[in-house]
C-alpha positions as CSV (number, residue, x, y, z in Angstrom):
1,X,-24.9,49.4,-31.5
2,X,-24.6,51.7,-28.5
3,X,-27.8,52.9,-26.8
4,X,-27.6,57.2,-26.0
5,X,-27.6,58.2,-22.5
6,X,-31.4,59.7,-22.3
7,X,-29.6,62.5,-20.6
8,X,-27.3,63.3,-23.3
9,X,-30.0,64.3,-25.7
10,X,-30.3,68.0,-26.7
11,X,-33.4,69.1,-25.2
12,X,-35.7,69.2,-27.9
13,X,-34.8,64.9,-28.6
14,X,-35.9,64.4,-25.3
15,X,-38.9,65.8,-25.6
16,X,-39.9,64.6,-28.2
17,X,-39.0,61.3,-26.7
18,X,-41.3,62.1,-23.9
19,X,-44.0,63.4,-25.8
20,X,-43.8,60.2,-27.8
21,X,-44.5,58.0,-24.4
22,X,-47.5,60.0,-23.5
23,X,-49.0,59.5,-27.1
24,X,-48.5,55.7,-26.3
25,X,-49.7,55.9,-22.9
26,X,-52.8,57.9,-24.0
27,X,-53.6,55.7,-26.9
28,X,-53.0,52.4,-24.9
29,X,-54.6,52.9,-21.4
30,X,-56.3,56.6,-22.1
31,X,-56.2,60.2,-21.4
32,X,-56.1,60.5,-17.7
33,X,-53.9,57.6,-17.1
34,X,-50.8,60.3,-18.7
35,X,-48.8,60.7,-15.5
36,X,-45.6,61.9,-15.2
37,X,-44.6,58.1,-13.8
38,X,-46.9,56.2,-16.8
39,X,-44.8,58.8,-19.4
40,X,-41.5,58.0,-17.6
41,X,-42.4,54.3,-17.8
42,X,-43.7,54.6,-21.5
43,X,-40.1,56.0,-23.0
44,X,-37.9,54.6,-25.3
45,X,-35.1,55.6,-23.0
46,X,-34.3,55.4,-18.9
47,X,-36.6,58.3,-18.0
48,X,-37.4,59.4,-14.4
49,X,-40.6,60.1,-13.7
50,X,-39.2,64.0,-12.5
51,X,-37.4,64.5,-15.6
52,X,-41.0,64.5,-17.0
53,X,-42.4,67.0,-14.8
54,X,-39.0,69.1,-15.9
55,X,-39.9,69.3,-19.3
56,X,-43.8,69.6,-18.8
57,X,-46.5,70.6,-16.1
58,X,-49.1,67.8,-16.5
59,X,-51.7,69.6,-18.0
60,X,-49.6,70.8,-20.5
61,X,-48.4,67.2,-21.5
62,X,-52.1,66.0,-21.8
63,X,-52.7,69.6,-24.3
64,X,-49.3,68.4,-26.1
65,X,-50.5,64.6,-26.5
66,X,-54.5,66.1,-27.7
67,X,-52.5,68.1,-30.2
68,X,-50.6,65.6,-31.7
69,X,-51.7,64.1,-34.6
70,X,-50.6,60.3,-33.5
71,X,-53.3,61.3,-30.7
72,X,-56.6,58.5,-31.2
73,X,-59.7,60.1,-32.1
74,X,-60.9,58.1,-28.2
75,X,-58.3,59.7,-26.9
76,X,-59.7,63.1,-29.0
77,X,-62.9,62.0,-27.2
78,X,-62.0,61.4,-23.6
79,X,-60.2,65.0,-24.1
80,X,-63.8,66.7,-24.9
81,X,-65.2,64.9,-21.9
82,X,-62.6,65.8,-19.4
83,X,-63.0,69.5,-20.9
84,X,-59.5,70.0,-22.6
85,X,-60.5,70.5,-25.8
């Protein structure tokens, strides 16, 4: 089976893809260790760490990865105590 180019995936795949990573990243290490390079790391597919930052600012990836529902309820915690939620 062939693996898709990461870059070949409408817009929406690959941000989900990238959400995905930070959900991971959050859960595993925590909140504030969601950087654009641990997300880029974290994905499913070869992902540069300024492809991330193309597709979110990184406060807006931390609110994305709090709203998600895969989100920990430590993670929902370390998100009240860094005063994002």
């Amino acid at each position: 089976m062939e693996t898709k180019n990461a870059s070949k995936l409408p817009r929406a795949q690959r941000h989900a893809v990238i959400l995905s990573a930070a959900v991971i990243v959050a859960n595993r290490d925590g909140l504030s260790e969601v950087t654009f390079k641990t997300t880029a790391d974290a994905c499913t597919m070869p992902t540069k760490s300024r492809t991330v930052s193309d597709y979110f600012k990184i406060g807006e990836l931390r609110q994305a990865v709090i709203a998600d529902a895969r989100a920990s309820d430590e993670v929902q915690t370390q998100a009240v105590a860094m005063g994002l939620k």
